[in-house]
N, C-alpha and C positions, 0 to 999 in steps of 0.2 A: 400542537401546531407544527408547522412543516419547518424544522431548521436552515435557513438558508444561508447562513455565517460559515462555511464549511469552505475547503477547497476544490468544491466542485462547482460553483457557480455557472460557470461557461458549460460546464458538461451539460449543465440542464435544459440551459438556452438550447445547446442542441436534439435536445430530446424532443422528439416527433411529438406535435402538440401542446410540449410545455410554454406557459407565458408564466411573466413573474410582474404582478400589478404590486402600486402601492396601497395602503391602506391612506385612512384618513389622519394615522398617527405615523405616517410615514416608514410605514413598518413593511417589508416585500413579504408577499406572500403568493404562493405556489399554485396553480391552479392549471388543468387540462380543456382543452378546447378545443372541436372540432368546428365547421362552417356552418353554420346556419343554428346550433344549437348552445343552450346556455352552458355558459363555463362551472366548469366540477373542481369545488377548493379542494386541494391534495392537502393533507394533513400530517399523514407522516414523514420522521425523519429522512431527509434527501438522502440516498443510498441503502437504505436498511430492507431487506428483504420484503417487511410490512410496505415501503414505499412502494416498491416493484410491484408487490399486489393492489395495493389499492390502484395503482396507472394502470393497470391489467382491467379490473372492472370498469375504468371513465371508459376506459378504449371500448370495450365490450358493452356497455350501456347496462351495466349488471352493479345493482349495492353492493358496498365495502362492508364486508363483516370484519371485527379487527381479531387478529389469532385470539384473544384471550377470551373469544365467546364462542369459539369452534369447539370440537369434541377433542377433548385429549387423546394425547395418543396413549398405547396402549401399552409402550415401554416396559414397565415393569410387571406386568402380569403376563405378558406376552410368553409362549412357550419355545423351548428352545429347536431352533433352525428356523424362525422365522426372521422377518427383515428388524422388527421391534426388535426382537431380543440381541439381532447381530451388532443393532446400533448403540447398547444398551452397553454390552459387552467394549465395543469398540473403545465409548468414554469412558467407561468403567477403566479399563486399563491402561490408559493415557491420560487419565486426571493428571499424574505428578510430573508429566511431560510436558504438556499444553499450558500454557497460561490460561489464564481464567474466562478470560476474555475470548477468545480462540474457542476456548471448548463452548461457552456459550452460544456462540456463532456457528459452531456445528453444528448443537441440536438444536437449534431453530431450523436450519436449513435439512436436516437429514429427516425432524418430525413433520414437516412440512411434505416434503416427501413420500412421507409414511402414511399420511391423512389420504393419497391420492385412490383415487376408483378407478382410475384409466386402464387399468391392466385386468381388469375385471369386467364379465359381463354381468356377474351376477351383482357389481356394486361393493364387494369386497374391499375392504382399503388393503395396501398393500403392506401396512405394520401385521397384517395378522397372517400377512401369506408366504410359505417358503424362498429366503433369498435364493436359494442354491439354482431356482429355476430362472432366473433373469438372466438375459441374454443381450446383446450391444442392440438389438432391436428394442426392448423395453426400457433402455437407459432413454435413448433417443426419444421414443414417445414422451416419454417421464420432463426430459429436458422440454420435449414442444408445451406443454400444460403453460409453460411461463414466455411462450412465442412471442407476446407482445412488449414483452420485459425483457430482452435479451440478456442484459448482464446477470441478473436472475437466471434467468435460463443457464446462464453457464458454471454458474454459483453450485448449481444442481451436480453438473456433471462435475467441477472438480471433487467437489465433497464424497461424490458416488465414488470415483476414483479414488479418491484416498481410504474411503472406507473398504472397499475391496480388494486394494494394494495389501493394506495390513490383515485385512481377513486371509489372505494368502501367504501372508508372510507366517502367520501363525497356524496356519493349514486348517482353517475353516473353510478354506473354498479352494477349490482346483481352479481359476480362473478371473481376471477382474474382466465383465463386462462393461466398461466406464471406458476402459486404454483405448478402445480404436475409435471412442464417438467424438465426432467432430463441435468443437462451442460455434458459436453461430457468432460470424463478424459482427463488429460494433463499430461505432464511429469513435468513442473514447480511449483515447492513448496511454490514460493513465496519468499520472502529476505531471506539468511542464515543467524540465530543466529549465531554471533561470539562465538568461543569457547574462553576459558580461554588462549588455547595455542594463538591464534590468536589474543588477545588484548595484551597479552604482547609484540607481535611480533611489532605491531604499539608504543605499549612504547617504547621499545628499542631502533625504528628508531625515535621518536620521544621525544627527549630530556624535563628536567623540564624546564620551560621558557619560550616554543615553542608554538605560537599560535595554533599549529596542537595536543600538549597535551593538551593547556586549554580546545579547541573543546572536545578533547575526552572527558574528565573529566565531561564536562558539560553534555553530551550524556549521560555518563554511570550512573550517580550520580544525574541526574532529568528522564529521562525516556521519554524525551518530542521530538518531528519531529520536521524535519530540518526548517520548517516554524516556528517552534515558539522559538527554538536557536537563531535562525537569530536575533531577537528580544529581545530574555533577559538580562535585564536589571539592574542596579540598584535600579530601577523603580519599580521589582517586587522583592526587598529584605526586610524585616522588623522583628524585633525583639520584641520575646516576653519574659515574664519570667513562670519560675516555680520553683518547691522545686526538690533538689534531696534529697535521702533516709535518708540523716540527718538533713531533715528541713530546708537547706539552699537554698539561692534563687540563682537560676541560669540563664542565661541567654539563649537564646535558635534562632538561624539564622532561617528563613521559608523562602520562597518563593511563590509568588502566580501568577499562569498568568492562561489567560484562554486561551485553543488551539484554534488557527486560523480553523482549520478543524470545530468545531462544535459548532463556536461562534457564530453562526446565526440562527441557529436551538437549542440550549438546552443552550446553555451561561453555560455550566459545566466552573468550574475550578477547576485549578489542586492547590491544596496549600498543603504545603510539608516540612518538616523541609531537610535543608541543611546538605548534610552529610561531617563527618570532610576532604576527601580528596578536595572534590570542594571546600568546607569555606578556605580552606586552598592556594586552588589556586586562590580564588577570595582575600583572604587577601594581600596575594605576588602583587597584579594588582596597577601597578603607574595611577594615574589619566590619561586620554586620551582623553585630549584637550576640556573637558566638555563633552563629551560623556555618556551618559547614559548607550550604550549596554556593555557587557561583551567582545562580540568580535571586534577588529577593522580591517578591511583590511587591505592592503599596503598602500591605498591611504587615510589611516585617517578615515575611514567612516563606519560605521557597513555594515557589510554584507546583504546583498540583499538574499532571501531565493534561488534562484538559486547558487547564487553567492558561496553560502558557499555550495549547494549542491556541485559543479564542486570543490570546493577548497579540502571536502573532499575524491572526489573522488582523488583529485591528491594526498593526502595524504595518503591514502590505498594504492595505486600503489607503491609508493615510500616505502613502508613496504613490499612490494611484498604480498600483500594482495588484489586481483583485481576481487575476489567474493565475495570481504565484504562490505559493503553499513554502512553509518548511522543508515539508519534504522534496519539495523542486528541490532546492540547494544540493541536500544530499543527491539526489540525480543528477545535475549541474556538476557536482564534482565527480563521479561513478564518469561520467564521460570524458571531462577532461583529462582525469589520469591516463584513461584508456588511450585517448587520442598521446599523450606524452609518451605514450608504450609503458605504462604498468601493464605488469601478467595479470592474466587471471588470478593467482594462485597469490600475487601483491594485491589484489582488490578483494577478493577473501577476505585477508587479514585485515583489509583496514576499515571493511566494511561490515564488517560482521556476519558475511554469508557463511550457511551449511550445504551451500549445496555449488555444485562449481557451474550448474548453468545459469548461475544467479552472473558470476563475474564475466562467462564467457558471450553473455548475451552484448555486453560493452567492448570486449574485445573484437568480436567480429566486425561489430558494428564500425568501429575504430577502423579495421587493418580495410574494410570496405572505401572508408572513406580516402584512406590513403593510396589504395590502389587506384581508384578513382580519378584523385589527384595526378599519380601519376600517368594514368591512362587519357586524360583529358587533350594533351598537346597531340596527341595522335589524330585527333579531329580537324587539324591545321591542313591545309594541303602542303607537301614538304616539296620544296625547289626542284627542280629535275638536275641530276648533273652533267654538265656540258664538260665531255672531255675535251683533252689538249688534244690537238693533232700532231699527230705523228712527226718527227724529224726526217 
């Protein structure tokens, strides 16, 4: 069935065709419709590459076949310098870099890919045929096959680019044809920052005490995704000292964990002094049963990183907050710093980026905003000056 309990709700409202009815058990479910003809229940997961194709067939008036009844791709027996083999190679030696997760979501999208005949008169898929020959023309074509799915579509080109970033990096290829092909505009921005009006909205339904404020607290006050909440701990709390301005020594809360997203590849971590409203929430917390983590479920047990995604999703709702996400928070704060003038290179650290267009995407935005600001009174018309006359 089509998950609609996700952070994308609104995105799908906006999708060209989608309608979201109730059932008779009050249950929403997903369906495509054009005018005049009967509506087609979508079924798979909202955002998952399978969804993108199955909306690609309603669109086209063509049956969903679902990937697990297509032809395999030909990955492992594939001979070497073909596209199979380069993508083969690619995971093969980024297993202990990638999270699991990550790698799996490559080869979905790169065998998909590989299944394709568009580059072919003779109907050839493109796992059995030489990468070296692909050119920013065949990326493009490759990208249009998912025309009707555009985040798909572009799903394609990033992947293609990363896979012939590092084919080059390792000098399997003289060139990435992926770098200059352009993704195809969406309407989707991505999570919405929570506004100030909108987190207090979740305070107010969400009383002091409530494991649904500690979550928030922790969100808003480390900056850190639902994978690595799931997980914190006592384990990552520890005490340092310093002087405050009169030479006296004080005491000082930090925290340190390193993000599950890019443990495997850069082992960054995030270490961060505890700001007083979370120290504050975590002071108030009765021991919980030798538990380590900060959050416990109903059943005693820390939260499982799904587990707490779904728990905050029900807790948004219950605020009447149902285009706000966890991850908004973390965006919510990436901006604010920005606008207070943290660097780039201060939002790195506290965010756990590797890459520095990750922070400078918030700083531009930020010093935009401020020039703006200051550029705004200039649209006033300014007095004229009437001189004195002369003596």
């Amino acid at each position: 069935m089509t998950i609609l309990s996700t952070d994308h709700r609104d995105a799908m409202k906006r999708e060209k065709g989608i309608v979201l009815d109730k059932d008779r058990h009050g249950n929403l479910r997903c369906y495509y419709r054009r005018a005049g003809l009967p509506k087609i229940r979508l079924r798979e997961p909202y955002g998952s590459d399978a969804f993108y194709d199955e909306l690609a067939c309603a669109r086209l008036g063509q049956p969903y076949v679902k990937a697990d009844t297509r032809p395999k791709p030909m990955a492992e027996t594939a001979g070497k310098g073909t596209y199979a083999w380069l993508v083969r190679e690619y995971l093969r030696r980024n297993k202990s870099l990638l999270a699991k997760s990550t790698l799996e979501q490559k080869r979905r999208v790169l065998d998909g890919i590989g299944d394709e005949t568009c580059l072919s008169k003779s109907g050839q898929r493109l796992a059995e045929m030489a990468f070296a020959g692909l050119r920013s023309s065949h990326i493009a074509t490759l990208r249009d096959q998912k025309i009707e799915a555009p985040e798909a579509a572009n799903h394609r080109v990033k992947a293609l680019s990363a896979l012939f970033k590092w084919a080059v990096e390792e000098k399997l290829a003289s060139a990435n044809p992926a770098e200059t092909v352009k993704k195809i505009e969406t309407a989707s921005t991505g999570h919405h920052p929570l506004t100030e009006a909108e987190m207090q909205a979740y305070l107010d339904t969400h009383g002091p005490g409530t494991k649904a404020r500690l979550a928030f607290l922790i969100f808003r006050y480390t900056s850190l995704r639902v994978s690595d909440v799931s997980k914190l701990g006592r384990q990552h709390l520890y005490w340092t000292t310093d002087q405050d301005a009169d030479g006296n020594e004080i005491r000082i809360q930090r925290f340190a964990i390193r993000p599950k997203k890019t443990a495997r590849k850069s082992g960054t971590v995030v270490d961060m002094i505890v700001l007083p409203p979370l120290a504050e929430a975590i002071a108030a917390l009765p021991a919980d049963g030798g538990h380590l983590a900060l959050l416990i479920n109903d059943h005693g047990k820390p939260y499982s990183e799904k587990g707490l995604g779904q728990r905050m999703r029900k807790w948004f709702d219950e605020a009447g907050l149902t285009h706000c996400s966890s991850h908004g928070i973390r965006k919510a704060n990436a901006v604010t710093a920005a606008e207070n003038g943290a660097t780039a290179a201060q939002l790195l650290s506290m965010f756990g980026w590797t890459q520095l267009r990750q922070a400078e995407g918030y700083t531009r935005s930020a010093e935009r905003k401020r020039l703006a600001d200051e550029g705004a009174p200039r649209l006033l018309s300014r007095p004229k000056k009437v001189g004195q006359p002369r003596p």
